[in-house]
C-alpha positions in Angstrom: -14.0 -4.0 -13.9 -14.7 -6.2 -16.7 -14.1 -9.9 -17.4 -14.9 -12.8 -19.6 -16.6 -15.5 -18.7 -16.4 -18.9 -20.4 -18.5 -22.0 -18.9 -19.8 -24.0 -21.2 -23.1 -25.2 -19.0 -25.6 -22.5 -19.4 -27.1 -22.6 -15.8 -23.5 -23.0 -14.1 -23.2 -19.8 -16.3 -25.8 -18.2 -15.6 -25.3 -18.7 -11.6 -21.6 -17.6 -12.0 -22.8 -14.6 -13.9 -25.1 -13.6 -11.1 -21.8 -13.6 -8.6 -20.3 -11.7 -10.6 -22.3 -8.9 -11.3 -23.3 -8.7 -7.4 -19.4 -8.2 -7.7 -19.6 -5.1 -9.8 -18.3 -6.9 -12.6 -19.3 -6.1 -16.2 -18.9 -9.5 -18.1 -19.5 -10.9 -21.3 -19.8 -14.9 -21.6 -17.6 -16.5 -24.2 -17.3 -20.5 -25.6 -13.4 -21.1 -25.6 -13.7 -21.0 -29.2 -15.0 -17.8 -29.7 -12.3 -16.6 -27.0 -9.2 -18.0 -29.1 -10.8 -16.1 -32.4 -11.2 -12.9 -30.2 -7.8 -13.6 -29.1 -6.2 -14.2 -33.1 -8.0 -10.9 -33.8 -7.1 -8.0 -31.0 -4.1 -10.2 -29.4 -3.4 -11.2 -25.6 -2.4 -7.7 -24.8 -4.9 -5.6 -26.3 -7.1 -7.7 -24.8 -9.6 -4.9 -23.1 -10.7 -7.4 -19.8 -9.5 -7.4 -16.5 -10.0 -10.9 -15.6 -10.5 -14.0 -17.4 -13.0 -16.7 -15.7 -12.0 -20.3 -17.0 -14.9 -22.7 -16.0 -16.1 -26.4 -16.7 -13.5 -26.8 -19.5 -12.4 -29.8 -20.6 -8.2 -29.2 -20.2 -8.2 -26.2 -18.1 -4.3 -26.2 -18.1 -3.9 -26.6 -21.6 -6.2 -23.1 -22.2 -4.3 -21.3 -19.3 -1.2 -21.9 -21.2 -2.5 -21.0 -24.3 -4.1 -18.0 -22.8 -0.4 -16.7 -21.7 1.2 -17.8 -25.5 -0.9 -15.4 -26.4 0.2 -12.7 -24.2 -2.7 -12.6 -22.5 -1.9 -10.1 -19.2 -5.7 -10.1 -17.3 -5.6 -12.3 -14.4 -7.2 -15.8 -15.2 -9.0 -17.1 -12.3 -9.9 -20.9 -13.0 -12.8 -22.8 -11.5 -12.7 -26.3 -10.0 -15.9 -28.5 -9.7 -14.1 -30.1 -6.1 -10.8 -29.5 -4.5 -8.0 -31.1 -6.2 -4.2 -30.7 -5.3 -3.1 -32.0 -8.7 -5.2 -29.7 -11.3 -4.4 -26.6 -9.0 -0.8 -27.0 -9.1 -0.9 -28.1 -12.6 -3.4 -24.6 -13.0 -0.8 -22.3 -11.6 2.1 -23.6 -13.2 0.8 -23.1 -16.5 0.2 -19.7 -15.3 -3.0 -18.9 -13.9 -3.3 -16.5 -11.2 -5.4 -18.4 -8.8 -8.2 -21.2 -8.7 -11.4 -21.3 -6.7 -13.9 -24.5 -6.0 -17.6 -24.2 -6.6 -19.2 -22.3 -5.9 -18.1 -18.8 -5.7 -19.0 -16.2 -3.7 -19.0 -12.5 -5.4 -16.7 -10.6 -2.5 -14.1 -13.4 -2.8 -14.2 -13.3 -6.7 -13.6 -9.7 -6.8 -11.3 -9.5 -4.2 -8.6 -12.2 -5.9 -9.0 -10.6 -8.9 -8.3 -7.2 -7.7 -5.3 -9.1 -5.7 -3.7 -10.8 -9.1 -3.8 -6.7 -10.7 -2.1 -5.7 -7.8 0.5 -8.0 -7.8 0.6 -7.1 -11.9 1.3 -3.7 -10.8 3.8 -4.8 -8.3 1.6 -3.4 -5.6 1.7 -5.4 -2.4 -1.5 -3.8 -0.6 -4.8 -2.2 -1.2 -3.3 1.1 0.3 -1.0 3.7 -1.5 1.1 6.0 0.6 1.5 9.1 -2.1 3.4 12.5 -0.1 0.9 12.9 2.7 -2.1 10.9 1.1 -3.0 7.1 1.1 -5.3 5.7 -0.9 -6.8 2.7 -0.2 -7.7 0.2 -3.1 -10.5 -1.4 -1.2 -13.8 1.1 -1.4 -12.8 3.7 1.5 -11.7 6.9 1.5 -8.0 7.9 1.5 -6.4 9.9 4.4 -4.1 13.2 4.1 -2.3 12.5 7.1 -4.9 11.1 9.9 -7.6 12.7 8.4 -10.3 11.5 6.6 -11.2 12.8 2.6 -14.3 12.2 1.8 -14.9 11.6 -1.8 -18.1 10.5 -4.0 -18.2 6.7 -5.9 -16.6 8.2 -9.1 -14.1 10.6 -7.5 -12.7 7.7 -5.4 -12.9 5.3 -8.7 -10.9 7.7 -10.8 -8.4 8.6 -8.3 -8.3 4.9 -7.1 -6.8 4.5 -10.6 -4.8 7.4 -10.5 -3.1 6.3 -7.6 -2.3 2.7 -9.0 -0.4 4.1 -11.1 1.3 6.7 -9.8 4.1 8.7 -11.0 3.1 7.2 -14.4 0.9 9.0 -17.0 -2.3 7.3 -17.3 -4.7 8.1 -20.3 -8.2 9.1 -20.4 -9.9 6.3 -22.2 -7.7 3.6 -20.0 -9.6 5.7 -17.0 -13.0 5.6 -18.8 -12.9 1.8 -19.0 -12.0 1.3 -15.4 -14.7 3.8 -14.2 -17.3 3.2 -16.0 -16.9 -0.5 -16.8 -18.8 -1.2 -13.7 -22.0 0.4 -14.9 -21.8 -0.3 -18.4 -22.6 3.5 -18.9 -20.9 5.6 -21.6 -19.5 8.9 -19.8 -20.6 12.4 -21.3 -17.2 14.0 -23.7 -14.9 15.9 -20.4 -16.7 14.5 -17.7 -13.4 12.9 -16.6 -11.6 16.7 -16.5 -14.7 17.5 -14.2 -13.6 14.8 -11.6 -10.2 15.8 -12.1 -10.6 19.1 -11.1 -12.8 17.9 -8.7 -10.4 16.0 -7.0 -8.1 18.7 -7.3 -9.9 21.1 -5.7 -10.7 18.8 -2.5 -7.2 17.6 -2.5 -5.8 20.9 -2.3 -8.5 22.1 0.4 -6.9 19.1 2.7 -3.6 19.3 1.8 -2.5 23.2 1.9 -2.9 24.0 -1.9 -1.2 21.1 -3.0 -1.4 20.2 -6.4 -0.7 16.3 -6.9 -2.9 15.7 -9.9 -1.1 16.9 -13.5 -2.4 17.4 -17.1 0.0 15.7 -19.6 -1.2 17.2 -22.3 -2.3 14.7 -25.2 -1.5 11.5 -23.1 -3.8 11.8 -19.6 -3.4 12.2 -16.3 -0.4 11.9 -13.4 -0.5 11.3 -9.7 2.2 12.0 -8.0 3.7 14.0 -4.9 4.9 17.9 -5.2 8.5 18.3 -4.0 7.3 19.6 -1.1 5.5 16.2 0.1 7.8 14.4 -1.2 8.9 11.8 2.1 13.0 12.0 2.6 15.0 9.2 1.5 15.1 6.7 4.2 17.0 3.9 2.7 19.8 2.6 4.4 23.3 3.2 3.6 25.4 0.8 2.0 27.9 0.3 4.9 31.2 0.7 3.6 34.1 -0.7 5.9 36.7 1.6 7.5 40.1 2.3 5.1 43.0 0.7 7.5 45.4 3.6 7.9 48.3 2.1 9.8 49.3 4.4 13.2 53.3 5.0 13.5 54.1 4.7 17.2 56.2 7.7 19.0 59.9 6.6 18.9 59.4 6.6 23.2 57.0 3.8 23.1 59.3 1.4 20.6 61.5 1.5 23.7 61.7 -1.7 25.4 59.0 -2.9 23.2 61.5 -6.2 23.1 
């Protein structure tokens, strides 16, 4: 996960960087300046950041709103020095996903950033029911079923991403920036095909030979159920109300009907 960082006292900064890379969050620290020239250059939503962290600014509102004029679709998380009612409703109506008071704790950070992605990928919880798999969001291992898979750190990354966006095709460099933004390393050329086939191969093991990981050749990866897992439509029927049919009555029972 990556994010920018803009506080413009250096040992708030530096304390706030700290949490965040006990997060496993790869940052880089901005001025608000040097953000809106970023901005002017790449454009809100090529953006390459997960999460923006506003901090210590003078008009906090003003730069959320100008963060989402620009198009700017990474969750911003502002920073308050105390609680205040006012800025934080003021905050999140001009469209910031959610604002903490000093200071921060790492697990909480992450944890609402990971929450304002969800919600961006209209998830609504850290688990993902896929045929007979789910795959949990939060650091553990997905189930086939009631069993457990185990999986190493990368494996569960990649398929972590995989499963986020499942049923659409998800390229290789948008999975090498995920992965391995938390390190800060830069992965060896097919190292992602050899976790995919990886994960193939263990998923198949658990799940009878099922294949629920394809190749889209020249555009990435897809997760998504075989037919054979696929779960039966459950949803409920639109009730449609009975047709009147009128009944004629047998000429023997209009008698002495008056």
């Amino acid at each position: 996960m990556r994010a920018v960082l803009v506080e413009p006292n250096p040992l708030i900064a530096e304390a706030l960087g700290r949490q965040l890379g006990m997060g496993k969050i790869r940052y880089d620290r901005l001025d608000w300046p040097d953000l809106e020239e970023l901005l002017a250059e790449q454009g809100g939503e090529a953006l390459g950041f997960d999460a923006i962290v506003l901090g210590g600014l003078a008009d906090p509102a003003a730069a959320v709103a100008a963060l989402r004029a620009q198009r700017v679709t990474a969750a911003v998380l502002c920073l308050l020095e105390r609680r205040d009612v006012a800025a934080t409703v003021a905050l999140l109506h001009a469209g910031a996903d959610d604002v903490l008071v000093k200071p921060v704790v790492s697990a909480e950070v992450r944890a609402r950033i990971e929450v304002a992605r969800r919600r961006a990928r209209g998830l609504v919880s850290n688990a993902v029911r896929v045929g007979r798999l789910t795959v949990f969001l939060d650091g553990r291992d997905p189930n086939v079923g009631s069993e457990r898979l185990r999986l190493s750190q990368r494996e569960h990354a990649i398929l972590g991403v995989l499963a986020a966006h499942h049923r659409r095709v998800v390229s290789k460099e948008h999975i090498y920036d995920e992965v391995y933004g938390l390190s800060g390393a830069d992965p060896l050329d097919k190292v992602i095909d050899v976790y995919i086939c990886k994960l193939r191969k263990k998923i198949a093991e658990a799940t009878g030979g099922a294949r629920y990981i394809e190749t889209v050749y020249g555009r990435g990866y897809k997760f998504e159920a075989p037919p054979e897992h696929e779960e039966p439509d459950t949803a409920p029927r639109r009730f449609e109300p009975a047709r009147f049919v009128p009944v004629r009555r047998p000429a023997e029972c209009l008698i002495g009907a008056e």
